[in-house]
C-alpha positions in Angstrom: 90.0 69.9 104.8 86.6 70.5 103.7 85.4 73.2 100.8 83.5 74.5 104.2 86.3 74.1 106.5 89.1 76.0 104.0 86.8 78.4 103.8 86.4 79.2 107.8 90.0 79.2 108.1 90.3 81.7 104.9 87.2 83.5 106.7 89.1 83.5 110.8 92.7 84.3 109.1 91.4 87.4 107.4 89.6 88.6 110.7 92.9 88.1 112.2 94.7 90.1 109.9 92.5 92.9 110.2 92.3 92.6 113.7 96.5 93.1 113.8 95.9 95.5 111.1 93.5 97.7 113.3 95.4 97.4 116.0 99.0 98.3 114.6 100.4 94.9 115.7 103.3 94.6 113.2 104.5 91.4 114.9 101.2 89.9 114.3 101.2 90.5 111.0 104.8 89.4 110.6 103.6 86.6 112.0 100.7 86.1 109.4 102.1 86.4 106.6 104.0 84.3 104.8 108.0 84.0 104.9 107.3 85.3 101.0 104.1 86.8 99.8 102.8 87.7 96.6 102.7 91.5 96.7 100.4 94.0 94.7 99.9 97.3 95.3 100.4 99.9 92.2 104.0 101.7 92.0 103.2 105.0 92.8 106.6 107.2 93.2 104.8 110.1 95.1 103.1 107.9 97.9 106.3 107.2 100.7 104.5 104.5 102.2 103.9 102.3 98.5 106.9 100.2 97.5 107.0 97.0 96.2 107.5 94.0 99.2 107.9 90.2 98.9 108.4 89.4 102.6 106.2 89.0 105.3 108.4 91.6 107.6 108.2 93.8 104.9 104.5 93.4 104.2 103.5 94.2 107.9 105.6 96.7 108.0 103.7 98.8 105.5 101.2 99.8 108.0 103.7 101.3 109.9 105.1 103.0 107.2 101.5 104.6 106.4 100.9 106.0 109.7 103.9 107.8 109.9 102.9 109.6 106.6 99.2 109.7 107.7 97.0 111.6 110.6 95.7 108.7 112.4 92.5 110.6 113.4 91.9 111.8 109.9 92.3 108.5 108.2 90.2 105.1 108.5 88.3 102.7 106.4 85.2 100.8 106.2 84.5 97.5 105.4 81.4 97.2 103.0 81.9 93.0 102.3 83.9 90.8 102.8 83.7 87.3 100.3 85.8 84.3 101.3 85.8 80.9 98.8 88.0 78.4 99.8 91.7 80.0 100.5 90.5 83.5 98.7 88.9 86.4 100.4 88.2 89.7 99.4 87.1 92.7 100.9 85.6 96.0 99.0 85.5 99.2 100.9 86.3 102.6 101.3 89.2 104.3 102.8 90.7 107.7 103.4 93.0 110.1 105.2 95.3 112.7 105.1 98.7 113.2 104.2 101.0 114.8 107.4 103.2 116.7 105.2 100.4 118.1 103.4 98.0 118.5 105.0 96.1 117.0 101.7 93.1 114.2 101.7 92.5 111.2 100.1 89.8 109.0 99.5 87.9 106.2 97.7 87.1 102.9 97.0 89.3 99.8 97.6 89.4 95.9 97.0 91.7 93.5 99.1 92.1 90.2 97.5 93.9 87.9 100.3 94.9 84.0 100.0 95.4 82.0 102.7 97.1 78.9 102.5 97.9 77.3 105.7 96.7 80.0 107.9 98.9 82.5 106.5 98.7 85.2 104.3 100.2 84.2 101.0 98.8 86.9 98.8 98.1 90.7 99.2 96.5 92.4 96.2 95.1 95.6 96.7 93.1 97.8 94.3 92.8 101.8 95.4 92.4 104.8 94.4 95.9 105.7 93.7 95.5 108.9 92.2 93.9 110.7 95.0 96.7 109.3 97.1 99.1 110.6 95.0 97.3 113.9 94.9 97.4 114.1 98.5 101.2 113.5 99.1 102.5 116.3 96.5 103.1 119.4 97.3 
């Protein structure tokens, strides 16, 4: 494959993902992932819906486990860019919501760092504003 053609895959896999991601299609992003995925997102024992995962079941499934701890129509994000080289992408924007237990809101900037190998997600870093988060889910 070309630097070009990597790229294009990277760039179509990540539209996928958030496509599946938008839509709440866990079995599409079960199917995305990788069998084992390099997992990032910071421990934070307050927030229900952050644990560490290292499958692709377990991956997808943390949508799921968000939006039963978050309003769906006072949460969302925005995408401000998205920058793909070769099997990396990643994606800066904002996000935010509010907690269902708490009634609480959260929000702030993120960064997604994705790697794609074989058009599936190998890699899931993400960068966020943790301590609103954490803010929002205690009491």
């Amino acid at each position: 494959m070309t630097d070009q053609s990597t790229a294009d895959a990277t760039r179509a896999a990540v539209q996928t993902f958030l496509g599946h991601r938008l839509a709440g299609d866990t079995e599409g992003l079960t199917a995305l992932f990788a069998d084992e995925v390099d997992w990032l997102l910071a421990e934070n024992p307050a927030v229900p819906w952050i644990r560490p995962r290292s499958t692709g079941a377990e991956c997808a499934a943390q949508a799921d486990d968000m939006a039963e701890h978050v309003i769906p129509e006072k949460g969302g994000a925005t995408m401000d860019a998205l920058i793909v080289d070769g099997t990396e992408a990643v994606i800066f924007g904002k996000l935010w919501g509010t907690v269902r237990s708490t009634g609480k809101s959260f929000e702030g900037p993120f960064a997604l760092r994705l790697t794609v190998e074989d058009g599936r997600v190998t890699r899931h870093h993400l960068y966020e504003n943790s301590l609103s988060i954490a803010e929002a889910c205690t009491p």
